[in-house]
N, C-alpha and C positions, 0 to 999 in steps of 0.2 A: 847559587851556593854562597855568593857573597852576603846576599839577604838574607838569609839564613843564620850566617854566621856570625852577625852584627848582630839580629836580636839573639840569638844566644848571649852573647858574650852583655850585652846589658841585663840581663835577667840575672845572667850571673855574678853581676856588679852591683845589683839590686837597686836598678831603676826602677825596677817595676813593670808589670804587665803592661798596662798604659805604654810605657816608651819603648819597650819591643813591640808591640803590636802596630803599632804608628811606624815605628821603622819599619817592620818588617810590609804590612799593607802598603806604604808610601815606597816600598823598591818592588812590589809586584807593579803600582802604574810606573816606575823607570821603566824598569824590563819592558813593559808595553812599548813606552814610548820609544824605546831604541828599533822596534820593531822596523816601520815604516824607515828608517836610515837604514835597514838592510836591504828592504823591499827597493829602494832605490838603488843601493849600491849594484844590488844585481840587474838593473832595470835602467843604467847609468848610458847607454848608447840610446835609448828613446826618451831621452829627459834632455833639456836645455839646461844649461849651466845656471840661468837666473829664477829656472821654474827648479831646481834640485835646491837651491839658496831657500825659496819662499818654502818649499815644502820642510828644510832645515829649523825653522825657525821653533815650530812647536814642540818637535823631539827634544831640543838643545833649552827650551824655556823650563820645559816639563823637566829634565836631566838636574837643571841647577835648580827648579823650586824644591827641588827634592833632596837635593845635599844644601840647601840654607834649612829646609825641616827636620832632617836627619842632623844637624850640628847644634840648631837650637834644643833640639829632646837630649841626644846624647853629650853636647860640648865636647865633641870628637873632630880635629880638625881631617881627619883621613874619609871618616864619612861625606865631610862635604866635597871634598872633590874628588873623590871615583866617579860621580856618576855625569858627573860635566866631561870631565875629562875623557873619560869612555866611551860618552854621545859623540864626542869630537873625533877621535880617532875612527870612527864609523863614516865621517862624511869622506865626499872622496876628494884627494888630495895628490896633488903629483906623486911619483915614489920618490923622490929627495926630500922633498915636505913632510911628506908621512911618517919617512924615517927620523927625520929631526923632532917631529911633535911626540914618535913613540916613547924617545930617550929623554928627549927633554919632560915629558908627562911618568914617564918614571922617576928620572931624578925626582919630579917634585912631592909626587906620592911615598917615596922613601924620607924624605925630606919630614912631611909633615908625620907620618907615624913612626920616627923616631921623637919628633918631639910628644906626639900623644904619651908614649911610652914612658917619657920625663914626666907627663903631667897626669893626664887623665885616663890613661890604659898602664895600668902597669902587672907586670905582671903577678904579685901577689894579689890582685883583685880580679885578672881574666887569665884562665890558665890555656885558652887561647888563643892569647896574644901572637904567637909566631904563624899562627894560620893564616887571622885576621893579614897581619904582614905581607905574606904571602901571596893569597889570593889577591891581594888589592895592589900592590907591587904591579903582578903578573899580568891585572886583566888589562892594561891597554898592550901589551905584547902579545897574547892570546888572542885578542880581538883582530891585530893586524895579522897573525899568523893565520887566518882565520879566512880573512878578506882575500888575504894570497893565493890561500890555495882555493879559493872559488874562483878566484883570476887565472890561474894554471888551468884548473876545470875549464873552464869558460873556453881558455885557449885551445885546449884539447880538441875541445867538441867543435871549436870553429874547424881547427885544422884536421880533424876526419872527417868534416862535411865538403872542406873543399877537396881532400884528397877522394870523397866519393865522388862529387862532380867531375873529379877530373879526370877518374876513371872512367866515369857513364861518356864522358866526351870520347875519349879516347876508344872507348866496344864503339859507341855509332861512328866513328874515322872509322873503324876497323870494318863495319858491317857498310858500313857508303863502300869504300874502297874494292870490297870482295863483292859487291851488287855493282858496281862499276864494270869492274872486269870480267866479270862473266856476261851482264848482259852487255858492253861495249863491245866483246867479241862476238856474241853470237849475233847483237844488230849487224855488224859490218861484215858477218861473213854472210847475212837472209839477203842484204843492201846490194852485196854484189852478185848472189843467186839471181834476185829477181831485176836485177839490171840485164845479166848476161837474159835470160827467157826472155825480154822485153824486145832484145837485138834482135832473138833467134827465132822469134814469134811470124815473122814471115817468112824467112827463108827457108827454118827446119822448124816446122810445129811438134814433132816427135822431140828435138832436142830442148824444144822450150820447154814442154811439160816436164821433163828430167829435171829439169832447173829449178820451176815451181817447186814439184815433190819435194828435191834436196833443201828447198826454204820449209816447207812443211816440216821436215825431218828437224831441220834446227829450230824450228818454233819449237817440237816438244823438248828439243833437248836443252832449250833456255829456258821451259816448263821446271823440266824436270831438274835441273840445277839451281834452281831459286828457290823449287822446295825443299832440296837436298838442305842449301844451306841455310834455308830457314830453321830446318830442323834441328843441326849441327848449334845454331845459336839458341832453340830454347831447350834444348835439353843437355842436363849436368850431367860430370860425368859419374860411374854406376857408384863409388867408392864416396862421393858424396851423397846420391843417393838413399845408401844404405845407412851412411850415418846419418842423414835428415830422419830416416825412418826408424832409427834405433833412440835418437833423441823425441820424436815425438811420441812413439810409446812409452817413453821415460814418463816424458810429461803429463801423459796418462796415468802415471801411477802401476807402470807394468815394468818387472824387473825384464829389461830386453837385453841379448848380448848378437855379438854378429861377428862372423866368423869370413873372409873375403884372401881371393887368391892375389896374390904381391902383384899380377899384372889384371885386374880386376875390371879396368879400366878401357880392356880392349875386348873386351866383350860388348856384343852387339847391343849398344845402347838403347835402340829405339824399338828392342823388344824387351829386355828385363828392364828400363827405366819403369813402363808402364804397368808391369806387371809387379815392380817393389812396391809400384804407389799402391796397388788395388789391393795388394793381397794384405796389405798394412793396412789400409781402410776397412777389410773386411777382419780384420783381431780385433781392432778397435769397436765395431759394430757388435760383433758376434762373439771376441772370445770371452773365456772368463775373468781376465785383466790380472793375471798373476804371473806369469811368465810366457816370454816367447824367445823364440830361437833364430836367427837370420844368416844363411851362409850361402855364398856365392864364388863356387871354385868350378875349376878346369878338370873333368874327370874323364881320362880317355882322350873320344874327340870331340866331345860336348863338352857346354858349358851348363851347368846344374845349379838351378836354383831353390833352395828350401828353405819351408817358414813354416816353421811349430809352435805351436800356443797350446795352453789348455783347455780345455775342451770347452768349458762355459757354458755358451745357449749357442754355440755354433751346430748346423746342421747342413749337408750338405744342399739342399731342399732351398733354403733360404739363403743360407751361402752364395748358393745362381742367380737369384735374382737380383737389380738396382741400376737397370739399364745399362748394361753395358759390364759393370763393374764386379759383378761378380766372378763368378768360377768360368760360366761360360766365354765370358767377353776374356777370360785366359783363355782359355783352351782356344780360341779362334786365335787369338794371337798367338801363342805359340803355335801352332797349328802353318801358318801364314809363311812363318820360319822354320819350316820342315823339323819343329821339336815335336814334344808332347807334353801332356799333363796327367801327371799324377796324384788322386786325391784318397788321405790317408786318415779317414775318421776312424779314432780308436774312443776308447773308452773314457781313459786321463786326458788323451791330446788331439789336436788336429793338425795333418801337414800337408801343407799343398807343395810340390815339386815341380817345377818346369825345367826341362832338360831342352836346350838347345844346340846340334849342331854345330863344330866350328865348320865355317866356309872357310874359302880360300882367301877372300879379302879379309877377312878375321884372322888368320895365320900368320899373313902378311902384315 
């Protein structure tokens, strides 16, 4: 904008084309050159201080041959130094340094286009002058405001990587700790099983066997609670679910809405989680991509799940098939959880329905 602004304002002073053109080509290689001082400033923790120095050197050469070319065409002392001035405030500097070079690089930029103003910009020959002023005033404090807040960013993004890290730490404490104690009790109660059968292996062979089995009995039940909680840790709960799948059909380009009961949540997860993913995979496959409908409420003593789309190239025929994932690999599952499945091809729409049962642990 500032190069810009400078050949305007000599064309209109009637330098001539020649000396707008010159300014204005000689502040597109500035602009270049300032580039690489940015690329560095963002790039300032894998740089050494004396390899940031060397790489300084041509931004900052390039900066001032450019305000001695721009004062010899125009004899504008404000042209020569913005662009030195503004390479500098680029390089990276303590913040008490920075702060003293921004004011003190403004002072002297107002400095010198007040006296342009006295001599060779005035305003009866550029009308404007107060822009010129302006912009040129401004850009070493725009620059630093500039550099800040890519330092705020920067910091942000450090401190929600470590706050993710320190989360991920904190799920594996949580998932050591709960794989701790379920399998530390079921080792020391199989440890003392088959200690006590080892005693009772000559005395009472009938009693040892009892003791074996009762180890057998907690192998499956240390089976079966490793998978419990394996489970428990990869699957979200349904009230995210639904949103995941309401946001990827968004992202499809289907107007989707979703409708969910206030305790949504305590619905049997490890049946409707898999069947929100598949019946969303199969709109996205098969529907028409213009709307669908997603509701997951307590009706009765079931819980009810529906998803209606339009009707598209979906068919019930093709719908079943994709290994597992279609209609079929529902209805087994729900099936498995003493529900059912309901499939609703009309004309306009499609809606697949699964109604699940509440159990008693559900209740609870």
């Amino acid at each position: 904008m500032i190069v810009f602004v400078w050949a305007t304002a000599l064309l209109e002073r009637g330098d001539g084309l020649e000396a707008a053109l010159t300014v204005f080509i000689g502040g597109l290689v500035w602009v270049g050159a300032t580039v690489p001082l940015l690329l560095d400033y963002r790039n300032t923790a894998e740089l050494t201080a004396a390899s940031r120095r060397r790489r300084a050197i041509a931004p900052i050469a390039a900066s001032a041959a450019y305000g001695v070319v721009a004062l010899l065409v125009s004899g504008v002392w404000t042209f020569a130094a913005v662009p030195l001035i503004a390479a500098i405030v680029l390089l990276t500097w303590p913040p008490g340094v920075r702060r003293r070079i921004t004011v003190g690089s403004i002072v002297v930029i107002a400095a010198l286009w007040f006296i342009d103003t006295r001599s060779t910009l005035r305003a009866e020959d550029v009308s404007s002058l107060y822009i010129i002023g302006f912009f040129s005033i401004m850009l070493p404090l725009m620059s630093v405001i500039s550099v800040w807040w890519w330092d705020v960013l920067d910091m942000m993004n450090r401190a929600r990587a470590s706050e993710g890290r320190l989360a991920a730490t904190q799920e594996r404490l949580r998932v050591a700790t709960d794989v701790h104690d379920l399998q530390g009790h079921h080792l020391q109660v199989i440890a003392l099983q088959l200690e006590l059968a080892e005693r009772l292996l000559a005395a009472d062979p009938a009693a040892a066997l009892e003791q074996v089995q009762a180890a057998r009995v907690s192998v499956a039940e240390a089976r079966q609670g490793t998978r419990d909680l394996a489970t428990r840790f990869r699957s979200a709960p349904l009230s995210v679910e639904l949103a995941n799948a309401v946001d990827l059909l968004r992202a499809a380009g289907t107007v989707a809405e979703r409708t969910a009961d206030p305790d949504v949540d305590s619905a049997p997860g490890d049946v409707f989680g898999p069947v929100i993913r598949e019946t969303t995979t199969n709109v996205l496959r098969h529907g028409g991509g213009a709307w669908a409908r997603l509701s997951l409420t307590r009706t009765g003593g079931a819980w009810r799940f529906e998803i209606a789309n339009d009707a598209g190239a979906e068919r019930p025929a093709d719908a079943g098939t994709g290994g597992g994932s279609g209609l079929e690999g529902i209805a087994r599952r729900a099936a498995d959880a003493g529900g059912t499945l309901e499939v609703r091809p009309e004309k306009q729409s499609f809606t697949v329905i699964v109604t699940v049962p509440i159990t008693t642990e559900d209740a609870r």
